[in-house]
C-alpha positions as CSV (number, residue, x, y, z in Angstrom):
1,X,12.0,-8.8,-20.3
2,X,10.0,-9.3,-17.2
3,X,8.1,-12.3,-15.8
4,X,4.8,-12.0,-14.0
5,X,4.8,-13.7,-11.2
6,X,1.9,-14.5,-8.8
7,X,4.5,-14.9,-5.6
8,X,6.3,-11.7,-6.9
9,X,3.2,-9.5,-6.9
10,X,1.4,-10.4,-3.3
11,X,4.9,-9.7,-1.6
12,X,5.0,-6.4,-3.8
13,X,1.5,-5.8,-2.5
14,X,2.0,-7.0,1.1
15,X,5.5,-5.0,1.4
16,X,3.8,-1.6,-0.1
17,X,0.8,-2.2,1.9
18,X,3.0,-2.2,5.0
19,X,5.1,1.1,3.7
20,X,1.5,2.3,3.5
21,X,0.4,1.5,6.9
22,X,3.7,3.0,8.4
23,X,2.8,6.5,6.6
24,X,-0.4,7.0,7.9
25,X,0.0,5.6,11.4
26,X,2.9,7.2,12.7
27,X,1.4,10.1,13.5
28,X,-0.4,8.0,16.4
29,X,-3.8,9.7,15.4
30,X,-5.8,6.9,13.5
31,X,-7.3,4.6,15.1
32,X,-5.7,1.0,16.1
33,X,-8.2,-1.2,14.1
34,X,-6.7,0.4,11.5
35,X,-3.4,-1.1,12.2
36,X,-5.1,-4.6,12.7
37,X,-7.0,-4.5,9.5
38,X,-4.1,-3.8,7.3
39,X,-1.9,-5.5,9.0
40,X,-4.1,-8.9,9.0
41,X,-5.0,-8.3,5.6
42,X,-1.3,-7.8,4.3
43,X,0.2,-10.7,6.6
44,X,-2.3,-13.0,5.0
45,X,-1.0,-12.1,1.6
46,X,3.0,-12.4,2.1
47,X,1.5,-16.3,3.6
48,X,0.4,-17.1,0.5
49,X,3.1,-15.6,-1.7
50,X,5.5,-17.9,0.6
51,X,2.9,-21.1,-0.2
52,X,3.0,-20.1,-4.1
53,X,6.7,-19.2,-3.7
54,X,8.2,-22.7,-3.0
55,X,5.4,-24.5,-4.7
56,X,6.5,-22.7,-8.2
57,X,10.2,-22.5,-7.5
58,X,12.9,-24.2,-8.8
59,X,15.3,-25.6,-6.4
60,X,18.5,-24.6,-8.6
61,X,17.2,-21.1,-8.3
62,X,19.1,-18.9,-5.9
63,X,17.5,-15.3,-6.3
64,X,13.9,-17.2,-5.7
65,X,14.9,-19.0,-3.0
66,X,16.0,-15.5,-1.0
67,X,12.9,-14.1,-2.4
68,X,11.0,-17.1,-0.2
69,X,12.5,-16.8,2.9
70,X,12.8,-13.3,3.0
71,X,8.9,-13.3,2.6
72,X,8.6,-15.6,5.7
73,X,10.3,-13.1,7.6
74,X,7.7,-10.6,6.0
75,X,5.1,-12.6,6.7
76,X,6.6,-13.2,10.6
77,X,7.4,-9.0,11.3
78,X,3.9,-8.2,10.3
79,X,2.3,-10.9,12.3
80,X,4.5,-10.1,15.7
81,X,3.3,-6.5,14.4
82,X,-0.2,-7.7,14.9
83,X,0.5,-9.3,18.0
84,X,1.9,-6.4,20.0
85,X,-0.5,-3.4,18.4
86,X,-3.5,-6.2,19.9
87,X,-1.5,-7.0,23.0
88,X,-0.7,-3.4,23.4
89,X,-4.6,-2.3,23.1
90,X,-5.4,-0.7,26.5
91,X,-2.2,1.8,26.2
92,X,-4.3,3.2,22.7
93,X,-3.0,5.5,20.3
94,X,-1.5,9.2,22.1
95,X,-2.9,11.4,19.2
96,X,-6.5,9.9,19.2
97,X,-6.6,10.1,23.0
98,X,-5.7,14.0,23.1
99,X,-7.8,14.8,19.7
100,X,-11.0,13.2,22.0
101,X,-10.2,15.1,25.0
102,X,-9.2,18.6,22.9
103,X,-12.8,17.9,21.3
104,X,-14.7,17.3,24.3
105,X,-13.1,20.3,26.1
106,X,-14.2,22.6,23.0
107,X,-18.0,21.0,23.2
108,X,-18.2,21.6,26.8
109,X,-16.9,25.4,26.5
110,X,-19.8,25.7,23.7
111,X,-22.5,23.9,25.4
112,X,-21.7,24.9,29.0
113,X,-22.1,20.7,29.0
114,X,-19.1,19.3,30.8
115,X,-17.7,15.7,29.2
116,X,-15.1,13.5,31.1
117,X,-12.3,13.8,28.9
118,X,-11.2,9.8,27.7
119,X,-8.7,8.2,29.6
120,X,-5.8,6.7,29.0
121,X,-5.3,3.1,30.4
122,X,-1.1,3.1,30.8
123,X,-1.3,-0.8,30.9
124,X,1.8,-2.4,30.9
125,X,4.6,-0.9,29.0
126,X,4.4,1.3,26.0
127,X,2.1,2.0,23.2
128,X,2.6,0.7,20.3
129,X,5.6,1.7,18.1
130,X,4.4,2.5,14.1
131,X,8.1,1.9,13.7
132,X,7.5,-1.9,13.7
133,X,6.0,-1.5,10.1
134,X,8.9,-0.6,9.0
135,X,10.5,-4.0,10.0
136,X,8.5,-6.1,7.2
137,X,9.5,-3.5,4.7
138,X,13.0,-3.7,5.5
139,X,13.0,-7.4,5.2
140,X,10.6,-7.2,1.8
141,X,12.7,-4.9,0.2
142,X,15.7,-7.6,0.1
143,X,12.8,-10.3,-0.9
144,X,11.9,-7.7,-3.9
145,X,15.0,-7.4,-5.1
146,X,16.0,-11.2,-4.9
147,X,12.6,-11.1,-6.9
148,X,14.0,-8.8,-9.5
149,X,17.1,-10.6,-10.3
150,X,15.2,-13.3,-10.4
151,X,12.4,-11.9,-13.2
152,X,15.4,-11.9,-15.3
153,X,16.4,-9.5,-18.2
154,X,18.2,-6.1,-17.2
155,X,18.2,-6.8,-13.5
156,X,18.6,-3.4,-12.4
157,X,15.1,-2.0,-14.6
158,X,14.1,-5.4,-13.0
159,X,14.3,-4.3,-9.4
160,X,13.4,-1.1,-9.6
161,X,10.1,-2.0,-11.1
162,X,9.2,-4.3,-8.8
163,X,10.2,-1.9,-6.1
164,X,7.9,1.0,-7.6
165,X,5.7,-1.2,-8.2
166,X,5.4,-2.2,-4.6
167,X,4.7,1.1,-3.4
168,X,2.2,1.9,-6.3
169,X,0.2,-1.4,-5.3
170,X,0.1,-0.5,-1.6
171,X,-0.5,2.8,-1.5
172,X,-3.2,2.9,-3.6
173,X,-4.9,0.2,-1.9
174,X,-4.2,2.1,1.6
175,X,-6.1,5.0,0.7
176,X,-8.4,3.4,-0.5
177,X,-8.6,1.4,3.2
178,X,-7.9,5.0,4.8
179,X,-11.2,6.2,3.3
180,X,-13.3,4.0,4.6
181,X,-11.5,4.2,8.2
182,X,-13.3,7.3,8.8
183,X,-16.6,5.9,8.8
184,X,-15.7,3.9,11.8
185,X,-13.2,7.3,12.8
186,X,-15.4,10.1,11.5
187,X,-13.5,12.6,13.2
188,X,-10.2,11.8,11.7
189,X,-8.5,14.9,10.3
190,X,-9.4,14.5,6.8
191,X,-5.3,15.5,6.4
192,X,-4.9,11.7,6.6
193,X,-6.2,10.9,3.3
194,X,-5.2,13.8,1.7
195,X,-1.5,13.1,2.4
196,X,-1.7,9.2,1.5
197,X,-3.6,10.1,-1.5
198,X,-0.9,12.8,-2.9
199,X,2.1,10.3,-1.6
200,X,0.3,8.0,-4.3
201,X,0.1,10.5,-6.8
202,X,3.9,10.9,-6.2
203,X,4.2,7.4,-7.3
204,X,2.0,7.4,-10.1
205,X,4.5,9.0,-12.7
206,X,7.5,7.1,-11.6
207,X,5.3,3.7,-11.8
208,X,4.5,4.8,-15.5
209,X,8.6,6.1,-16.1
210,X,9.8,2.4,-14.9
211,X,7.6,0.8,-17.5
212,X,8.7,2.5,-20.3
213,X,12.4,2.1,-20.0
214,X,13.5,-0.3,-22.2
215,X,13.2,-2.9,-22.5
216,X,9.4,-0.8,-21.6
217,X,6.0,-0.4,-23.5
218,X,7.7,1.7,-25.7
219,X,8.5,-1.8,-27.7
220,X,5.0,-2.5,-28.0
221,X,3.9,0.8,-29.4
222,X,6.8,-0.3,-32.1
223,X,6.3,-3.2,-32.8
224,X,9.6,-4.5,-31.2
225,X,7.5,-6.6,-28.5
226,X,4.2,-8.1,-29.5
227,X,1.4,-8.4,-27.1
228,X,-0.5,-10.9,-28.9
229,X,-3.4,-8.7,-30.0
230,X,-1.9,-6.2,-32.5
231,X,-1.0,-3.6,-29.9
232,X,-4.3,-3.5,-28.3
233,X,-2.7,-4.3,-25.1
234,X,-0.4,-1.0,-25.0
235,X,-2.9,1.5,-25.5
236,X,-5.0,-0.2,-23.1
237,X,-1.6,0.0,-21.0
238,X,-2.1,3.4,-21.4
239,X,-5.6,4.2,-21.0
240,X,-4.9,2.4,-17.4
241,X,-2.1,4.6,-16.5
242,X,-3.4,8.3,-17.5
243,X,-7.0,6.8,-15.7
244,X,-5.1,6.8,-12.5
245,X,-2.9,9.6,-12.5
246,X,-6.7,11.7,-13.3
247,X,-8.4,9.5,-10.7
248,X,-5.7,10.5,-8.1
249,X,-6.0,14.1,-8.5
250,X,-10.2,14.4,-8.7
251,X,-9.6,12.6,-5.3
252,X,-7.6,15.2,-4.2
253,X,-9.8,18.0,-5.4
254,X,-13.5,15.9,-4.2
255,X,-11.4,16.2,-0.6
256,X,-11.5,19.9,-1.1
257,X,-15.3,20.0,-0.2
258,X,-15.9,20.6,3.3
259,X,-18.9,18.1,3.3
260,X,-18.0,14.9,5.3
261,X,-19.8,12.8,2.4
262,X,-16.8,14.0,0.2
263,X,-14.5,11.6,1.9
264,X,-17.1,8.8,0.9
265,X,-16.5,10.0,-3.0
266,X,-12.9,10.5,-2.7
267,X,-13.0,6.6,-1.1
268,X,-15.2,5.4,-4.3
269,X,-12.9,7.2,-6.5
270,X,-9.7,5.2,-5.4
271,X,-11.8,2.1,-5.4
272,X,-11.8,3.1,-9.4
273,X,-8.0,3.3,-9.0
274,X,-7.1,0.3,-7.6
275,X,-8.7,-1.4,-10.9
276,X,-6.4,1.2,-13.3
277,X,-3.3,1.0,-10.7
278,X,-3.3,-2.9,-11.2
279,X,-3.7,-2.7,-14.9
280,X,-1.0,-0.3,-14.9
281,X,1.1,-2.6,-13.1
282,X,0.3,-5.9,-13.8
283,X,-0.7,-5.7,-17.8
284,X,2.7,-4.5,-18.3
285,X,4.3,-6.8,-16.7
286,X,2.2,-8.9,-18.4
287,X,3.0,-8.0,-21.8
288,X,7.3,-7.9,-21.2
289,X,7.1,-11.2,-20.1
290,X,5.3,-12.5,-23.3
């Protein structure tokens, strides 16, 4: 059995938020307010999984203990993440730069209109290094597991759920963020969100695969684990997880239209996903903890 825990599941969402970030901007093309707005909105979460993490946790606990300071390190990387990216500003982002200038240069061969190409403020030092998002997933991987041990039960199924699960919760919710970066970036290669969006597809089946190893939601189609509302709870289990899986890939097939108002369905269609991804998620942890 599994325990749903409130702690648990912001860090899991912070940590695969940052895994997330990392995947879309290291190719130095998106824009930096991207960076800011996940990384501000993901810092604020592993800050209050560390608040509900030693408010809830025993202090004979080991595993929960790591799990809580291993989140303030989280919590720390992304915010010194923050920091430099904002600090950092005036270098900009090398792919977004030459994409401008490799756009201007085609309009003025069209046009016969000539455009200053954007330039580049060097600043002081380098531009920011993506790699740095790596650095609160490094130290929320050891919080996850901690986390796992700590959920009790099997404590390898443990960890590896909550691990999948990470990466489920935060991509999802970064393409879904991605999507609606291009309204502020609208001429973003549209291969951003296509790659995020089949990364989380990727996910999707071994999301559903953890949950179903036993001690899984096979016990509740059985009978073996009762949900508390004759069974209801497992099919709606499954409704949630096939609704994603065909969510992600009319996504990818709405981003085959060469209108740009097919990134703005693809965005709606993930905000669909994040509703099924959770219940996927957190409705089966729901039920193995019962």
């Amino acid at each position: 059995m599994i325990e749903l825990d409130a702690s648990t599941v912001l860090l899991q969402w912070a940590v695969g938020g940052m895994l997330g970030c990392w995947f879309t901007t290291r190719h130095r093309e998106v824009g930096l307010g991207y960076g800011w707005l996940l990384r501000g909105t993901y810092v604020l979460m592993a800050g209050a999984s560390v608040y509900i993490g030693f408010a809830s946790t025993s202090p004979s606990s080991t595993s929960e203990t790591i799990r809580n300071f291993a989140a303030i390190a989280v919590t720390g990387v992304i915010a010194l993440g923050l920091g430099q990216s904002i600090v950092r500003r005036k270098v900009g982002v090398s792919g977004f730069v030459d994409e401008h200038d490799r756009r201007s240069q085609r309009i003025a061969e069209m046009t016969g209109i000539d455009r200053e190409g954007a330039e580049k403020e060097v600043g002081e030092g380098k531009e920011f290094a993506p790699l740095l998002d790596l650095a609160p997933v490094a130290f929320g991987l050891i919080a996850l597991i901690a986390a796992g041990v700590s959920d009790g039960g099997n404590d390898a199924v443990a960890i590896i759920r909550t691990i999948v699960g990470a990466a489920f919760l935060g991509f999802v919710s970064d393409a879904m963020l991605l999507g609606h970066w291009y309204l502020v970036q609208p001429g973003l290669p549209r291969r951003h969100v296509n790659e995020i969006v089949k990364a989380f597809l990727f996910i999707w089946p071994l999301e559903v695969i953890v949950m179903l190893i036993p001690t899984g939601m096979f016990s509740v189609f059985t009978g073996s684990v009762d949900d508390g509302w004759g069974g209801q709870l497992g099919w709606f289990w499954v409704a949630c997880a096939i609704t994603t899986g065909v969510l992600a890939v009319v996504t990818l097939k709405a981003l085959q239209e060469r209108a740009y108002s097919a990134v703005m369905a693809a965005t709606g269609l993930m905000y669909l996903a994040i509703l099924t991804a959770f219940g996927t998620d957190l409705v089966a942890r729901a039920v193995l903890a019962g």
